[in-house]
C-alpha positions as CSV (number, residue, x, y, z in Angstrom):
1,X,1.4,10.6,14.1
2,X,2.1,10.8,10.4
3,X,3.4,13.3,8.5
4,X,4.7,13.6,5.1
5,X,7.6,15.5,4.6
6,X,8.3,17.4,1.2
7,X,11.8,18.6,0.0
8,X,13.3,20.1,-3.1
9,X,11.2,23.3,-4.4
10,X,13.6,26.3,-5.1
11,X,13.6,29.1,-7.6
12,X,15.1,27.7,-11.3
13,X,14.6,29.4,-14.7
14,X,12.0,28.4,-17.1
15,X,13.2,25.3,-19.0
16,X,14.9,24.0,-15.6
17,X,14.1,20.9,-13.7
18,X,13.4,20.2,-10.1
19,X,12.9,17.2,-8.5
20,X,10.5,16.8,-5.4
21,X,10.7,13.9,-2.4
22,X,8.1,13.5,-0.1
23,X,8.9,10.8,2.4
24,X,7.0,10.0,5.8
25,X,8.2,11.3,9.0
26,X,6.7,9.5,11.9
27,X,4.5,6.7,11.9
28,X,4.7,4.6,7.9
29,X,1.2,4.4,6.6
30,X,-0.6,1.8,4.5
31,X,-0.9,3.7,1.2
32,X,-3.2,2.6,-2.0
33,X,-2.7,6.0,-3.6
34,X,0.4,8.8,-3.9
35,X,-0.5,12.0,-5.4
36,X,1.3,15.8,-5.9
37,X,-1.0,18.2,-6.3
38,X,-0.5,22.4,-5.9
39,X,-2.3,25.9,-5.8
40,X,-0.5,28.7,-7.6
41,X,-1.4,32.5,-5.7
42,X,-4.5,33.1,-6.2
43,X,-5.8,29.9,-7.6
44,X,-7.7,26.1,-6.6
45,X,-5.6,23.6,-5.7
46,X,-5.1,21.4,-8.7
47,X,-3.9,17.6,-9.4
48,X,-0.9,17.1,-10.9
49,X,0.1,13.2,-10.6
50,X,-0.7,10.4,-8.8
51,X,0.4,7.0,-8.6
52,X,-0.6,3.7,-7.5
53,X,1.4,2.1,-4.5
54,X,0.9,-1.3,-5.7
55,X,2.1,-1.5,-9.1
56,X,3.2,2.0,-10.0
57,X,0.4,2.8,-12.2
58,X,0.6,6.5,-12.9
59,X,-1.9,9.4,-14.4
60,X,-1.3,13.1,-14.7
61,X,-2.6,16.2,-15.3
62,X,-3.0,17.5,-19.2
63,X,-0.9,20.8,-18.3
64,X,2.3,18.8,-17.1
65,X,2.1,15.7,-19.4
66,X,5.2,15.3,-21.2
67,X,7.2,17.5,-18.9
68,X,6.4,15.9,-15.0
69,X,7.5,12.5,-14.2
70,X,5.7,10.8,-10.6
71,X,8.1,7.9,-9.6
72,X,8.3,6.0,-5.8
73,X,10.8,3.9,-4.0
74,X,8.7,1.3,-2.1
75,X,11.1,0.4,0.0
76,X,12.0,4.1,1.0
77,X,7.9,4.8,1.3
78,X,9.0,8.0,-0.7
79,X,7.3,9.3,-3.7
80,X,9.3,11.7,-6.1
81,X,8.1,14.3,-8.7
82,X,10.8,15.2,-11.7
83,X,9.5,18.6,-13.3
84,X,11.3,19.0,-16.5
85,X,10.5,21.8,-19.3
86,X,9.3,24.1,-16.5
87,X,7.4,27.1,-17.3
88,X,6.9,30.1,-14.9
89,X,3.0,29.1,-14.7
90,X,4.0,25.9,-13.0
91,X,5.2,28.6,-10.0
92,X,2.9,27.0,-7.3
93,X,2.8,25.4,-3.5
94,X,3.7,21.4,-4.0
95,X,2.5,19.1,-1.8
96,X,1.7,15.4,-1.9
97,X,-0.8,13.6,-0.2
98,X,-1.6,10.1,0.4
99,X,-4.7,8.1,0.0
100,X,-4.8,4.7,2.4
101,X,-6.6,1.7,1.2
102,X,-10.4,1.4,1.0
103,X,-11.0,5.5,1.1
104,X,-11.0,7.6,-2.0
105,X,-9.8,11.0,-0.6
106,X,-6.5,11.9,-0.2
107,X,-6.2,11.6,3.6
108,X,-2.7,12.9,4.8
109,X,-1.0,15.8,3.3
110,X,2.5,17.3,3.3
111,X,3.2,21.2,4.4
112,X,4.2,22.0,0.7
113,X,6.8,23.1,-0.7
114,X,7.3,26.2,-3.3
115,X,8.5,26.1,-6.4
116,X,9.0,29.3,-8.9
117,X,10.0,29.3,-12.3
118,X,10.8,32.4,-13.4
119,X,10.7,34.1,-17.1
């Protein structure tokens, strides 16, 4: 079975950083894709980052451009998420997913972890 494990979120102050891990737990999957994505209360679940397993090819949402940093250790299979400059809106559930080769939706997801930034 695979599971993706995320670890990390906590309460910090706007301006603060966090840095999130998501590693598998069980069975190592063939990935093409990484992503983080989140849903803030009362809102869609929204991309944040993503990048590509094979070369580290990264894209990002406009909102956290600048500020969030998606990063991976191959060898750990662990993708990481370093949110700098944050701001109480990025107060949301955080959860990766993964995409595996030849599909283009995200096909395994984490349980999520919270984050809150307050003011």
């Amino acid at each position: 079975q695979v599971q993706l494990v995320e670890s990390g979120g906590g309460l910090v102050q706007a301006g603060g950083s966090l840095r999130l891990s998501c590693a598998d737990s069980g069975r190592t999957i063939s990935r093409s894709f990484m992503g983080w994505f989140r849903r803030a209360p009362g809102k869609e679940r929204e991309f944040v980052a993503a990048i590509r397993w094979s070369d580290g090819v990264t894209s990002s949402a406009a909102s956290v451009k600048g500020r969030f940093t998606i990063s991976r250790d191959n060898a750990k299979n662990t993708v990481y998420l370093q949110m700098n400059s944050l701001k109480p809106e990025d107060t949301a559930v955080y959860y990766c997913a993964a995409r595996v080769p030849g599909t283009i939706n995200y096909d395994y997801w984490g349980q999520g972890t919270q984050v809150t930034v307050s003011s």
